[in-house]
Every structure is written in structure tokens, then in C-alpha cells.
DSSP file (Angstrom, degrees, kcal/mol; ACC not computed):
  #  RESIDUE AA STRUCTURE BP1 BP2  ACC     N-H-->O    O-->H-N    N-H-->O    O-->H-N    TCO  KAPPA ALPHA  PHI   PSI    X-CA   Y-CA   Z-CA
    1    1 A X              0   0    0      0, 0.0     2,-0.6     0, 0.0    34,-0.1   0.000 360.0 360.0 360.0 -54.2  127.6  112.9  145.7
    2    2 A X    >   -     0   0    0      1,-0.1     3,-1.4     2,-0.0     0, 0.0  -0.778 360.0-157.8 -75.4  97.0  125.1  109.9  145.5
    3    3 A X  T 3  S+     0   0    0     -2,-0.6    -1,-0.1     1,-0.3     0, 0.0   0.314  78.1  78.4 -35.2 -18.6  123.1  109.6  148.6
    4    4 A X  T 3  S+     0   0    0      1,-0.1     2,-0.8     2,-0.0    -1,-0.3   0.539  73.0  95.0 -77.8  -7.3  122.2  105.9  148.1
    5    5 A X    <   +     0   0    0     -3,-1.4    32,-0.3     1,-0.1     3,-0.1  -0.594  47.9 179.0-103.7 114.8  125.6  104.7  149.2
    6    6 A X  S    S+     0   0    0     -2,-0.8    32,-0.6     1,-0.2     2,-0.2   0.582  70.3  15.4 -89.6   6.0  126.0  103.7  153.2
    7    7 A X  E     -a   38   0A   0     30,-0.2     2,-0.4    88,-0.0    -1,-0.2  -0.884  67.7-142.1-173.2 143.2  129.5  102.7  153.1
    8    8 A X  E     +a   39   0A   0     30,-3.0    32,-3.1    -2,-0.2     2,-1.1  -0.937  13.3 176.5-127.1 125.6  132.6  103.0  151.0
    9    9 A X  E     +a   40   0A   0     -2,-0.4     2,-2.2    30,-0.2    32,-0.1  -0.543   3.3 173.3-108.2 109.6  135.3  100.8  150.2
   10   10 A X  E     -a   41   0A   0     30,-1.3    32,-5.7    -2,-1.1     3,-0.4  -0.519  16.0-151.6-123.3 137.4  137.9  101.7  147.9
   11   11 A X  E    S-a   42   0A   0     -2,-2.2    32,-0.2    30,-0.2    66,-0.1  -0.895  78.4  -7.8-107.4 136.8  141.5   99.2  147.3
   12   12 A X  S    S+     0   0    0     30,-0.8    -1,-0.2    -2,-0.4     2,-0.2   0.653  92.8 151.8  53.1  52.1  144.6  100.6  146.2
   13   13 A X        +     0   0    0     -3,-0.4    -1,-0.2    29,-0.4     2,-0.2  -0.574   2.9 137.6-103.8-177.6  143.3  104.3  145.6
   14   14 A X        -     0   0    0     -2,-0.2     2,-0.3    45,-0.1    42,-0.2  -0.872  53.2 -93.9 169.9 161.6  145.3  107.6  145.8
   15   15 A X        -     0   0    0     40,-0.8     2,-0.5    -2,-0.2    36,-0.3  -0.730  37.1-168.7 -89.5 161.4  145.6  110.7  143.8
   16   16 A X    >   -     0   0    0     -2,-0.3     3,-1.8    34,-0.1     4,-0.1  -0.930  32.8-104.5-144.7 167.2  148.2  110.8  141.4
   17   17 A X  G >  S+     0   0    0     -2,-0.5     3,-1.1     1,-0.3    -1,-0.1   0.678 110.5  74.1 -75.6 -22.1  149.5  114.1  139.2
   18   18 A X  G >  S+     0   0    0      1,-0.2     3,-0.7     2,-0.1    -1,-0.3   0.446  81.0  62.6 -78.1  10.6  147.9  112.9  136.4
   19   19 A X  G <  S+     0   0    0     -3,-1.8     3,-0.3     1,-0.3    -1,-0.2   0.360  84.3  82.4 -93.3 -10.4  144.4  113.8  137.5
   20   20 A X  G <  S+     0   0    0     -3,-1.1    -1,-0.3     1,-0.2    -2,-0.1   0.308  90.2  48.0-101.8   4.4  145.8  117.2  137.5
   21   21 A X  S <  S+     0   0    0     -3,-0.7    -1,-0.2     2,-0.1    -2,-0.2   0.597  88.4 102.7-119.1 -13.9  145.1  117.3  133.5
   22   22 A X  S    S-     0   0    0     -3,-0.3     2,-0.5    -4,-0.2     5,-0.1  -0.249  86.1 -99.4 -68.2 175.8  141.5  116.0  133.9
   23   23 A X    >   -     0   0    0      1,-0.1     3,-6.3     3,-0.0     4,-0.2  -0.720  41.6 -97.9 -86.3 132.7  138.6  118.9  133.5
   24   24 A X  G >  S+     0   0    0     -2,-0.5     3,-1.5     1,-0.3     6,-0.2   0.603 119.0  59.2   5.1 -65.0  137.1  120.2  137.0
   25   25 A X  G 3  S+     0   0    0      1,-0.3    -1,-0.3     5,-0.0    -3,-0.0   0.633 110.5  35.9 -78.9  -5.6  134.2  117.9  136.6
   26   26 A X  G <  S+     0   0    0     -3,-6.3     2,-0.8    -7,-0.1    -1,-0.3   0.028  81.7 114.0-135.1  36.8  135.9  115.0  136.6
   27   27 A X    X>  -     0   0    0     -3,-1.5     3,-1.7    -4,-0.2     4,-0.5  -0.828  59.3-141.6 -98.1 128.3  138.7  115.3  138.7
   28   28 A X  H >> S+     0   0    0     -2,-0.8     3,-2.7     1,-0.2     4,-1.4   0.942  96.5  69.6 -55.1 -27.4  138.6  113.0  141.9
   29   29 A X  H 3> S+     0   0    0      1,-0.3     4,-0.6     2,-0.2    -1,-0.2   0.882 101.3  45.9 -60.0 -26.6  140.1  116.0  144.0
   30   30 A X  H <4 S+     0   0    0     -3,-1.7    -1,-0.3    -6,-0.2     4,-0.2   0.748 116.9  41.8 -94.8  -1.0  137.0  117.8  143.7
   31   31 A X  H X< S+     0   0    0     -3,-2.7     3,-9.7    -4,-0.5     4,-0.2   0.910  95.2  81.1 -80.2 -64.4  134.6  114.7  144.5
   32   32 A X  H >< S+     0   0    0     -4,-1.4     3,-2.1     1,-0.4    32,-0.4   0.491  91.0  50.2 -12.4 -62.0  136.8  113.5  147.3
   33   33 A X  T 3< S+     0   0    0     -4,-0.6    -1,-0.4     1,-0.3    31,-0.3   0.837 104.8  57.5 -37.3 -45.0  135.3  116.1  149.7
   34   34 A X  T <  S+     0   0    0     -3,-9.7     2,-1.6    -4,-0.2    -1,-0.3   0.393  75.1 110.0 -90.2   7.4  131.9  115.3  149.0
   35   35 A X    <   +     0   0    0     -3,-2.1    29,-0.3    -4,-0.2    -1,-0.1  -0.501  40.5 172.9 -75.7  88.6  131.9  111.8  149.8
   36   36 A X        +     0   0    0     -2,-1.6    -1,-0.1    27,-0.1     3,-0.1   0.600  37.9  84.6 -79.1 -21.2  130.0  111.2  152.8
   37   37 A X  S    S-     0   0    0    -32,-0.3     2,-0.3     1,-0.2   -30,-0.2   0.098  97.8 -62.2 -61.6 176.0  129.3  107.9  154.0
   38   38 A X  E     -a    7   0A   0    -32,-0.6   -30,-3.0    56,-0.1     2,-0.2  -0.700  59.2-138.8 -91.8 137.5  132.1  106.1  156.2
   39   39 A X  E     -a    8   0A   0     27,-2.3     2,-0.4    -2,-0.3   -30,-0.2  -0.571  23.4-176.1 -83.5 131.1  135.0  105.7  154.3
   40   40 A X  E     -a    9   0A   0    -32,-3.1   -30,-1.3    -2,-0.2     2,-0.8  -0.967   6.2-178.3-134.4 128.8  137.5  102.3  154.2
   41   41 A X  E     -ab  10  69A   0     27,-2.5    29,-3.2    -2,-0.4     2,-0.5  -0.935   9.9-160.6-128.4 153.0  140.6  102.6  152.1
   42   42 A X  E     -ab  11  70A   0    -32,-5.7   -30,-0.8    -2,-0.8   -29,-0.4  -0.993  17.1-177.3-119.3 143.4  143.0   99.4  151.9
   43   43 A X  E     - b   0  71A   0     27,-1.0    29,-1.3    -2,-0.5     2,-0.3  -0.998  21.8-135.6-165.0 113.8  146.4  100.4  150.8
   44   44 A X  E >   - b   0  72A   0     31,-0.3     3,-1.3    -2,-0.3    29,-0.2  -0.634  20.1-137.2 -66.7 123.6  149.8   98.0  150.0
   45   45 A X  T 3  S+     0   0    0     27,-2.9    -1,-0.1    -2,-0.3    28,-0.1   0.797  98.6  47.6 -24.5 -49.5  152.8   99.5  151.4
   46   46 A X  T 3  S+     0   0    0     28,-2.8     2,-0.4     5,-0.0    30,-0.3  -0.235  73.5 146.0-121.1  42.7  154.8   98.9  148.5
   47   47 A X    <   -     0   0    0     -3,-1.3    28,-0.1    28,-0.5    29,-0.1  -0.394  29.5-166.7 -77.0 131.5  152.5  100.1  145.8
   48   48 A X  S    S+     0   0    0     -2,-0.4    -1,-0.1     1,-0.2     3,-0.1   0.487  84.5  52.4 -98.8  10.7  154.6  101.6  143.2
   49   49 A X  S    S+     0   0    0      1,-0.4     2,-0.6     2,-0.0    -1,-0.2   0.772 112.1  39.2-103.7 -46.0  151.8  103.1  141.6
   50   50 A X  S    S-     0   0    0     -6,-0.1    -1,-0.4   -37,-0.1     2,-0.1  -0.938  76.6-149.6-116.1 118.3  150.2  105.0  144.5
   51   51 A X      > -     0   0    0     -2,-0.6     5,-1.0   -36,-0.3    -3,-0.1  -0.327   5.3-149.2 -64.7 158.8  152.6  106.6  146.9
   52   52 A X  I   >S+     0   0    0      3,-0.2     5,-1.1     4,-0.1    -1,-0.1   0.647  99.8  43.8-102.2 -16.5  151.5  106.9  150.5
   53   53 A X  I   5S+     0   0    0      3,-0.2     5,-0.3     4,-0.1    -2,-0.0   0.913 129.8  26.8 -84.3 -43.7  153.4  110.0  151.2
   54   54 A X  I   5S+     0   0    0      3,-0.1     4,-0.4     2,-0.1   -39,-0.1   0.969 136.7  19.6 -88.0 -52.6  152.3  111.8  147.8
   55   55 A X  I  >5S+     0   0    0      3,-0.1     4,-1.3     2,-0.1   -40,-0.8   0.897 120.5  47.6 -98.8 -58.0  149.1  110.1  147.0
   56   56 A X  I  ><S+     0   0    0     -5,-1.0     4,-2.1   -42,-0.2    -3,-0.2   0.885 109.0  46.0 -40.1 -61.4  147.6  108.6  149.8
   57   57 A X  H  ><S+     0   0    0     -5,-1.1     4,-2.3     2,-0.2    -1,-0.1   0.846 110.4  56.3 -70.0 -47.4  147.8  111.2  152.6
   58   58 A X  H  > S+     0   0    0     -4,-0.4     4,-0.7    -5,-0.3    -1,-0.2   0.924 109.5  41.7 -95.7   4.4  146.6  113.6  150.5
   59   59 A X  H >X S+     0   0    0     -4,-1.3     4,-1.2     2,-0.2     3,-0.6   0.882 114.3  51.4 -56.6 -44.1  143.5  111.9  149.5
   60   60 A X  H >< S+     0   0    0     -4,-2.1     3,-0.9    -5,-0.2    -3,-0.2   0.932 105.4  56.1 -68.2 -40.5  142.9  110.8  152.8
   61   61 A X  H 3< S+     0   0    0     -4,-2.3    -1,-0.2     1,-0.2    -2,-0.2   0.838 108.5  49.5 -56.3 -31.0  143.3  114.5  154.1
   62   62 A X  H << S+     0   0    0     -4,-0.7    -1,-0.2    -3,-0.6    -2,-0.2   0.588  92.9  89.5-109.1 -21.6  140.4  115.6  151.5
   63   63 A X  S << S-     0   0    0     -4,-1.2   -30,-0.2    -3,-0.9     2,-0.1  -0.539  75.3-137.1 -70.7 169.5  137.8  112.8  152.6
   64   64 A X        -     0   0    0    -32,-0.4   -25,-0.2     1,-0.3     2,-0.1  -0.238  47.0 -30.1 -91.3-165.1  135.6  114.0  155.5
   65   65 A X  S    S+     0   0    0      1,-0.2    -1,-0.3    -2,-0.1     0, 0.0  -0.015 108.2  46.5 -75.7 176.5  134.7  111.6  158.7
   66   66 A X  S    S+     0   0    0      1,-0.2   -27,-2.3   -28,-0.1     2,-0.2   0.523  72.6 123.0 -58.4 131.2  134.6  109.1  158.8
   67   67 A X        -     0   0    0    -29,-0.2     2,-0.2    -4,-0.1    -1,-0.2  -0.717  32.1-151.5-123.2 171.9  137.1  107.4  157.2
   68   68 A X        -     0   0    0     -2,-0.2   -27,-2.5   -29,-0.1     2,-0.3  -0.927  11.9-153.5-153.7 123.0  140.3  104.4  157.6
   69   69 A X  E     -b   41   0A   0     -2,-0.2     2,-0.5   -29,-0.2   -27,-0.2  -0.859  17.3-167.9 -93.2 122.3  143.4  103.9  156.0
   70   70 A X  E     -b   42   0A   0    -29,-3.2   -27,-1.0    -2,-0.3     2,-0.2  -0.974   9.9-163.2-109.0 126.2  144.1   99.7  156.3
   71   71 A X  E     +b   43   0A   0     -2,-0.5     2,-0.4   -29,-0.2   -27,-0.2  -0.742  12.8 175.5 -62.5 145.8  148.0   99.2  155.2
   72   72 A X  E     -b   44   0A   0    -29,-1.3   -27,-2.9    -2,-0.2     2,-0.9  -0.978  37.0-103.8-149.0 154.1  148.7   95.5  154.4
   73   73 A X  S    S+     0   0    0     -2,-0.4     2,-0.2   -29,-0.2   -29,-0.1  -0.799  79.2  74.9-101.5 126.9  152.0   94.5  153.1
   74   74 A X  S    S-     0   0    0     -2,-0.9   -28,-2.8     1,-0.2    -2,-0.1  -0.929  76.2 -61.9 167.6 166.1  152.0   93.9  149.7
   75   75 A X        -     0   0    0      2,-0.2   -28,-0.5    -2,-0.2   -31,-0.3   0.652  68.4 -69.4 -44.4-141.5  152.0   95.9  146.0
   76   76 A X  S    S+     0   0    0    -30,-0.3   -32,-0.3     1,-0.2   -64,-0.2   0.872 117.8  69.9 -84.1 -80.5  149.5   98.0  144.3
   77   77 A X  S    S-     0   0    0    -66,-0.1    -2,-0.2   -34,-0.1    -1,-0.2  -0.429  91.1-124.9 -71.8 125.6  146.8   94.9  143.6
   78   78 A X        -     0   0    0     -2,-0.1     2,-0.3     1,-0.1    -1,-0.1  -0.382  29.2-123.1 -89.2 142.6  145.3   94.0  147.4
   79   79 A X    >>  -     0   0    0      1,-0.1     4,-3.6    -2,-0.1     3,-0.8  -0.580  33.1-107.8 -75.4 140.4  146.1   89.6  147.5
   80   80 A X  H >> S+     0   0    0     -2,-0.3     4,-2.3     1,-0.2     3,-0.7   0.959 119.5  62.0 -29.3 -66.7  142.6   88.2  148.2
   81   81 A X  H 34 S+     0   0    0      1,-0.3     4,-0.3     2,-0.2    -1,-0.2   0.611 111.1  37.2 -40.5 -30.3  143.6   87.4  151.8
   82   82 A X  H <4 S+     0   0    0     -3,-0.8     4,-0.3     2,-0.1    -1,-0.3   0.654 120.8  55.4 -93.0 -30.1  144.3   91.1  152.6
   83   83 A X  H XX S+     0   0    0     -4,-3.6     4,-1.0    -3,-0.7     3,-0.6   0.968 106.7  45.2 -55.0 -63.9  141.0   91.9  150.1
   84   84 A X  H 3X S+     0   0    0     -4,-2.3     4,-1.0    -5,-0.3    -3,-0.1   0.698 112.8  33.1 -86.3 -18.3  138.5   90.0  151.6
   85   85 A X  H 3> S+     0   0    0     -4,-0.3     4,-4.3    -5,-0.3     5,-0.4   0.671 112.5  60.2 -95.2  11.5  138.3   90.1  155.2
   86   86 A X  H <4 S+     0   0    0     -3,-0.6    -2,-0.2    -4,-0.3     4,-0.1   0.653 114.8  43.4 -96.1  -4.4  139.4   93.8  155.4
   87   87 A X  H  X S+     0   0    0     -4,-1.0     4,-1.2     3,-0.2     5,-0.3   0.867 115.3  45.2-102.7 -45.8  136.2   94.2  153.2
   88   88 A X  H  X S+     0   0    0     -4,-1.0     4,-2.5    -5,-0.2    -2,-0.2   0.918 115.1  46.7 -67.7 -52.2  134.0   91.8  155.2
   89   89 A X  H  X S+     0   0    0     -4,-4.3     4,-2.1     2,-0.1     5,-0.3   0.866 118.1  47.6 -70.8 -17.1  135.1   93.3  158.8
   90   90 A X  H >> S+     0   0    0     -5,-0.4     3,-3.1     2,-0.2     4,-1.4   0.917 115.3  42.0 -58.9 -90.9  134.4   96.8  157.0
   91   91 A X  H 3X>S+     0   0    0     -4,-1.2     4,-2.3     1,-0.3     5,-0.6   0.508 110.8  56.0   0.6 -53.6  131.1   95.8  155.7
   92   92 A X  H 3<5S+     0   0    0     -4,-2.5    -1,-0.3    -5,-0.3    -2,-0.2   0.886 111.5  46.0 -68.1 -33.2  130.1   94.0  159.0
   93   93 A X  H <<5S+     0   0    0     -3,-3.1    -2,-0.2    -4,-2.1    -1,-0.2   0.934 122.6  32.1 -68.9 -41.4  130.7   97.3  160.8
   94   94 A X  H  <5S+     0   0    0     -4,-1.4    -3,-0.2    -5,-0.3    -2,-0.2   0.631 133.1  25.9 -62.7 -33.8  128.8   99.7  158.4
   95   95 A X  T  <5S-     0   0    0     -4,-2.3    -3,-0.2     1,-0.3    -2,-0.1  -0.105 111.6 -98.5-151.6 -14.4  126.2   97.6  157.2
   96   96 A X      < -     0   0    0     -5,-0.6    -1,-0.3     2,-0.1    -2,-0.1  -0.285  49.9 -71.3  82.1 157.5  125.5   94.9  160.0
   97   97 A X        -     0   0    0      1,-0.1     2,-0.3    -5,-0.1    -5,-0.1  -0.144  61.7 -94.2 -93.8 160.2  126.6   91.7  160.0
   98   98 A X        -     0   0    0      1,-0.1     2,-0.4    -2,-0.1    -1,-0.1  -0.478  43.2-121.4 -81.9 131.5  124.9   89.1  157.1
   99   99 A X        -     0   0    0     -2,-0.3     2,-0.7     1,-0.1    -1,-0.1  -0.508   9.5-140.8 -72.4 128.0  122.2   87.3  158.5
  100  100 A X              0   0    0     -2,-0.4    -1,-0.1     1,-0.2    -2,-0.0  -0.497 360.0 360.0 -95.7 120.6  122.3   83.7  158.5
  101  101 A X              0   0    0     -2,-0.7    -1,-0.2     0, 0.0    -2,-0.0   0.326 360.0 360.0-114.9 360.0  118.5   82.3  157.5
């Protein structure tokens, strides 16, 4: 929906059943589509909050292109170590790499 944004990163998202109570305008299922920029989602295996079979896959189905599902093994909340370069090699691809002055 907001045009300013050239790349999206989102940790440990998913839809989940309760979303299902929010009103139309503020349900992610109806954003999801409209996000356009390239997409990065970083995702724990063993998140007990976000499924991957129930929540994950169909989120992922509902972004457009491009998008990336990263798995790291680990919960719900991404360790720094799995956070920060999967955001940095994202970043670097999307956005160019930071210039060193």
C-alpha cells in the first residue's frame, strides 16, 4: 500500500486464525496482496506460534513476486545470528550494498 518502501523484511510473520475476527480493513489477509516491493520473510522452524504448514504457506501464497521464505532453525523469536545477516544479505541485494566513506 505505501509506495515509499523498496524492500520488505518481515521476522517470524504468518497468518494466524485470529485475524479472522479483525474488521476487513485491518486484516493482514487483505493487505498481504498488495505489498509490492521484494519481499524477505525469516521464519524458525520450530515456532510454536506461527505454523509453517497453516500460517506460513498461506501468507506466502497471498504475497506477489517477489518474495523469500529464509527457515533457520530455531523458535518463534529469530537469535540475532540468524537476524542479522539474513537482514544484511537481504538489504545488500534490494537496496545496494552500504558504502564505506
Amino acid at each position: 500500500m505505501e509506495t515509499r518502501y523498496r524492500s520488505v523484511f518481515l521476522r517470524s510473520a504468518g497468518l494466524h486464525s485470529f485475524f479472522e475476527s479483525n474488521q476487513p480493513a485491518a486484516n493482514p489477509i487483505n493487505f498481504a496482496p498488495h505489498i509490492l516491493p521484494p519481499k524477505h520473510v525469516l521464519k524458525g522452524r520450530f515456532d510454536e506460534f506461527f505454523l509453517i504448514k497453516s500460517s506460513v504457506e498461506p501468507m506466502m501464497k497471498l504475497l506477489p513476486e517477489p518474495k523469500e521464505l529464509e527457515l533457520y532453525d530455531g523458535p518463534h523469536a529469530a537469535p540475532m545470528e540468524a537476524l542479522v545477516p539474513a537482514l544484511n544479505r537481504f538489504l545488500d541485494r534490494t537496496l545496494g550494498p552500504v558504502r564505506r566513506q
